[in-house]
N, C-alpha and C positions, 0 to 999 in steps of 0.2 A: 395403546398405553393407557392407564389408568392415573389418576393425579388426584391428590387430595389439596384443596384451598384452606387453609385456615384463616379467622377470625373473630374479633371479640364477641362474645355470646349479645346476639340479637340484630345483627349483622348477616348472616346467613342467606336471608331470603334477596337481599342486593347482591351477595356474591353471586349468588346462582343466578340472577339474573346477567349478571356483567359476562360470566363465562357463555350461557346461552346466546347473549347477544355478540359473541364471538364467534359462534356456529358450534361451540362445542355440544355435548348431550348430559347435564347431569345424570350420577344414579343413585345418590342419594346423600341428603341434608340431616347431619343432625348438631345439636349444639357447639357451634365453634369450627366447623367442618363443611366440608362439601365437596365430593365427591364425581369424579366425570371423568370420561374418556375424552381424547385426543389424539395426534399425532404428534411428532417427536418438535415441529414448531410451535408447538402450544407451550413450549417453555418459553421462548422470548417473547411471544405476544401475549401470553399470562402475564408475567411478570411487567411485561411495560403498560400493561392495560389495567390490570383489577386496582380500581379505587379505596375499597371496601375489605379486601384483604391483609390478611397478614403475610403470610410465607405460601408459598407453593413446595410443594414435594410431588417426586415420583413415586407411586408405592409399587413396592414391588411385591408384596406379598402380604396372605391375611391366614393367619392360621387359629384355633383355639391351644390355648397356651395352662393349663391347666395347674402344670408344674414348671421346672425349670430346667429337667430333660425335656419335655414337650417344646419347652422357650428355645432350645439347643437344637434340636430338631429341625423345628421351624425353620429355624433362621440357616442354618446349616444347608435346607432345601433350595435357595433361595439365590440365582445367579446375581450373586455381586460384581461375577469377574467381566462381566458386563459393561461394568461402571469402572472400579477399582481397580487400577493397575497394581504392578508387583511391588512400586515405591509409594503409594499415594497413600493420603492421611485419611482414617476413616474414625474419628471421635463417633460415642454414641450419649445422645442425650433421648430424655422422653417421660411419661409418667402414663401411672395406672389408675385407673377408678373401679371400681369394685370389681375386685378381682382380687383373687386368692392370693398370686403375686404380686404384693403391696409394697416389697422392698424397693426402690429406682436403683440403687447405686449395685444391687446382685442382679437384678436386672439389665444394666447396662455392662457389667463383666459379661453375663451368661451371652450376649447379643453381641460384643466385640467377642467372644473366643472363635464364637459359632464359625462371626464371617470369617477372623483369619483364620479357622481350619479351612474354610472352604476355600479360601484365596490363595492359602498354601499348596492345596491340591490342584488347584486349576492353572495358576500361575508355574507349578512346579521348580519353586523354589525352597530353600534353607529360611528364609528369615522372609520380614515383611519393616523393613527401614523408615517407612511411610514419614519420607522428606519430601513426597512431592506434592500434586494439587491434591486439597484437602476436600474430602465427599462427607460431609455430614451428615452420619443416620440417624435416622428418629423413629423412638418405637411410639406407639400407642393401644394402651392394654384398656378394654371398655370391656366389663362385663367376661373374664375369663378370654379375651378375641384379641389376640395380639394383630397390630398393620405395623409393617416394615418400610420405610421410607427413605428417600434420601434428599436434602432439601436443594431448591434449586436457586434461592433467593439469595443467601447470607445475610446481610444485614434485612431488617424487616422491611415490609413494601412498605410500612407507613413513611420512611425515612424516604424522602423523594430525593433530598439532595439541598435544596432552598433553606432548609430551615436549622444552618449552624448556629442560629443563636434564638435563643427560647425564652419567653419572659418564664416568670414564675407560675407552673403548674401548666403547663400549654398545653391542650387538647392534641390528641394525636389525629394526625391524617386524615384514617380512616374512618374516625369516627366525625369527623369534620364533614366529610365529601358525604355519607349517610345521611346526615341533618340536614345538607345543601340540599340533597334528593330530596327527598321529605318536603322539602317549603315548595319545591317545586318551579324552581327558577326560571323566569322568561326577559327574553332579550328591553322590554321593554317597560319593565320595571327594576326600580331599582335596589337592591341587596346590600344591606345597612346590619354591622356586627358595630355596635357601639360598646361593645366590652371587647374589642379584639386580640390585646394582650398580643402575642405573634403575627397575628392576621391571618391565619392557619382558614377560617371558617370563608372570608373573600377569596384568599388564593386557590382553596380549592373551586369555592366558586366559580373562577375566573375560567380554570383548566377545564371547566367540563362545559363549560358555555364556549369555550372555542375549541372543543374537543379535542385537547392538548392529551396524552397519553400520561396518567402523570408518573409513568417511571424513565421516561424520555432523557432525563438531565442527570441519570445515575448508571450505575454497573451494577453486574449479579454474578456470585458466585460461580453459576453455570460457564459463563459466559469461558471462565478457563477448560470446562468439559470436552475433552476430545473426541468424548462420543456425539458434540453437536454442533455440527459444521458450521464455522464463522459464518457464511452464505445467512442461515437463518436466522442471524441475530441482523443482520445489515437489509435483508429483507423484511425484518420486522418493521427494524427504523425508518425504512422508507414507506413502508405503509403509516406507519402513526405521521412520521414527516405529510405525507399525502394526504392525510383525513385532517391534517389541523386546520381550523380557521379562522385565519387571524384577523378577519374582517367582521368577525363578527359584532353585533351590537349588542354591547352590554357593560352595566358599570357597577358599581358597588364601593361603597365606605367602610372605610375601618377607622373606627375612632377609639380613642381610650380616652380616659382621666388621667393615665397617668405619661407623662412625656414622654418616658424612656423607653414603655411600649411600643409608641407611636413610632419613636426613631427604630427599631427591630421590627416591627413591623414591616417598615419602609425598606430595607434593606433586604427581608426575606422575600417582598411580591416582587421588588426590585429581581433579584436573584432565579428568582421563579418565572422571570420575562412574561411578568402581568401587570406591569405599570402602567400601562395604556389603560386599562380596564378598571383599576382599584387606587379610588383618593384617599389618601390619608391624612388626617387631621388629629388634635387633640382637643378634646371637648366632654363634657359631664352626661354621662347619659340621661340623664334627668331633664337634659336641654334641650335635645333634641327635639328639630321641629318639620313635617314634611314640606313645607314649602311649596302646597298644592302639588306634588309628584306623588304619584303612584307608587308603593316600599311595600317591605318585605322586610322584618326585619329577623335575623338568627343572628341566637346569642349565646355564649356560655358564664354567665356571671357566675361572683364568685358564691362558693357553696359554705363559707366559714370552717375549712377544712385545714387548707394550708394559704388560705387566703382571706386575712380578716378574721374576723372570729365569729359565731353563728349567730351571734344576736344583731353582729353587725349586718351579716348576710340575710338576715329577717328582716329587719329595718329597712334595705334596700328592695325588695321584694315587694314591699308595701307600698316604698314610694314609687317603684317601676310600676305597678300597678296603678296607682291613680295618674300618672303621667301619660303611659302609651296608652291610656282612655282618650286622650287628646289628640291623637294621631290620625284623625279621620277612620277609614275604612282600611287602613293597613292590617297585614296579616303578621301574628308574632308566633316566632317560635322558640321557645326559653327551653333551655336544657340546665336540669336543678335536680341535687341527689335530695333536698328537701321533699318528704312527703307528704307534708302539710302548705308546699306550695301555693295549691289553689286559692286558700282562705288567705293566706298572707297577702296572694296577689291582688285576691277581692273579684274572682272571677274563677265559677267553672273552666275547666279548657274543653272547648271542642272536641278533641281526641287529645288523650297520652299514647306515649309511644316508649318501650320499656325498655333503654340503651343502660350499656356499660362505658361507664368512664375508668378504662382501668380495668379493676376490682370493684370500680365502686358502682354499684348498681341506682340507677335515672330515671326521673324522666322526664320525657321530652314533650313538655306544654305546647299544645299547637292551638293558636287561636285562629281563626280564617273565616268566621261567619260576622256580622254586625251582632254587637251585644244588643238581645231584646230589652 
């Protein structure tokens, strides 16, 4: 079977790694995407594994779609009845990038007709009622090349399950768990998010230093699919259950300025059964002092977006800059849609790294050598 990964543009190269390091084969990455073969268990240990992801889908088909008979066609060739039963819900959503067919919503008629001709012949009924379990298709039109999909996530994999309450503008997930990777976390130092608003950036921390799965503490759409035997979802879980470890040594702060962070915070690592691992306090990033230990610190401060206004978010930059000069031999990694950054900060970065927040396109300051 074939499956496409999606997520946010610049993110790619950790999916394909996550899925490789699964045993799967990618066959091919391109913006937002990633593309691989597996077996029919690669739905629940996808889904309870990829950090970096957004949705999995099965594809079922790739055809060039030129027109909208062509789009009819396609989709038409296409065994749905595979998946889709005679009562099941089959909504279609998707979009197009340069391609002839630039309408979504004649597109997503022309792609639901197709499947229920086809489901009406195969099934060999009158009607199509679809009150039962709901399979949502997704088209993807790139370049005139229609992929046919059905997703197997429902809600997105950023949404772990820990994190029903969000300070103002919260980093998602995935793109948290990507930054983690990037600073490169060891059991023996410590991982300090002094802007942590949620805590999103520790607790993902947490989960991947004691190789916690992080889709572990939620459900997925699939999971009602009768084409995939409970067996696989319960042998998934016992493998993530079997690889966590929860002895590991490791710790990390999340602190904020503002109190109320501090308490959502607490209640999401709480929730996320990372409390062992991640202290929380309230305190000014500008205060912060290593206390001879060893840090690391990843941050998302604010960008003057929807948080503060940009001359405030410049202002801070500056003073984050002459401060975590103080920090000894610590390594920083600042995530800031500011591209004037550097000179705010008052320091080259070592490497940038070109992340989306969102729509909003980053980046990712990685400081990690001693300033000459």
């Amino acid at each position: 079977m074939e499956f496409v990964a999606t997520c946010l543009f610049g993110l790619e190269g950790f999916v394909a790694e996550e899925i490789e390091a699964l045993g799967y084969k990618k066959t091919s990455v391109i913006e937002g995407r990633v593309s691989f073969f597996g077996d029919i268990s690669a739905v629940a240990r996808c889904n309870l594994w990829l950090r970096c992801a957004q949705r999995l889908y099965i594809k079922l088909g790739e055809f060039e779609a030129l027109s909208f008979d062509e789009l009819f066609e396609g989709t038409a060739n296409l065994p749905w009845e595979r998946w889709i039963g005679a009562n099941d819900m089959f909504p279609v959503k998707g979009h197009a990038i340069k391609s002839k067919l630039a309408s979504i919503p004649d597109c997503q008629r022309i792609i639901k007709k197709a499947a229920a001709t086809r489901l009406l012949s195969k099934h060999g009924t009158a009607a199509l009622e679809e009150t039962g379990t709901k399979y949502q298709i997704a088209f993807f039109i790139l370049s005139d090349r229609a992929s046919l999909m059905i997703d197997t996530s429902g809600d997105p994999l950023h949404k772990r399950g820990y994190r029903p309450e969000a300070a103002e503008a919260p980093l998602r997930e995935m793109l948290a768990a990507a930054m983690v990777k990037i600073s490169r976390p060891r059991g023996e130092v410590l991982l300090w998010d002094p802007f942590c608003g949620s805590g999103t950036i520790p607790i993902e921390a947490a989960l991947m230093m004691t190789n916690t799965a992080p889709g572990f503490g939620r459900s997925f759409i699939s999971e009602q699919y009768k084409e995939i035997p409970s067996v696989l979802w319960k042998n998934a879980r016992d493998e993530a259950k079997s690889l966590q470890n929860l002895s590991a040594t490791f710790e990390a702060y999340a602190s904020d300025i503002d109190k109320a962070c501090v308490g959502i915070a607490r209640s999401n690592i709480d929730r996320a059964g990372m409390g062992k691992y991640v202290k929380t306090f309230h305190k000014d990033a500008l205060t912060i002092e290593t206390n001879g230990r060893r840090g690391t610190i990843v941050c998302n401060p604010p960008y003057g977006e929807r948080i503060s206004t940009k001359k405030e978010a410049e202002k801070l930059y500056q003073k984050m800059g002459r401060h975590f000069e103080t920090l000894d031999l610590w390594q920083i990694y600042i995530l800031s849609s500011n591209e004037n950054f550097p000179a705010l900060y008052g320091r080259k970065p070592d490497k940038i790294r070109r992340l989306y927040n969102g729509m909003i396109k980053c980046g990712f300051f990685q400081y990690y050598k001693p300033r000459k």
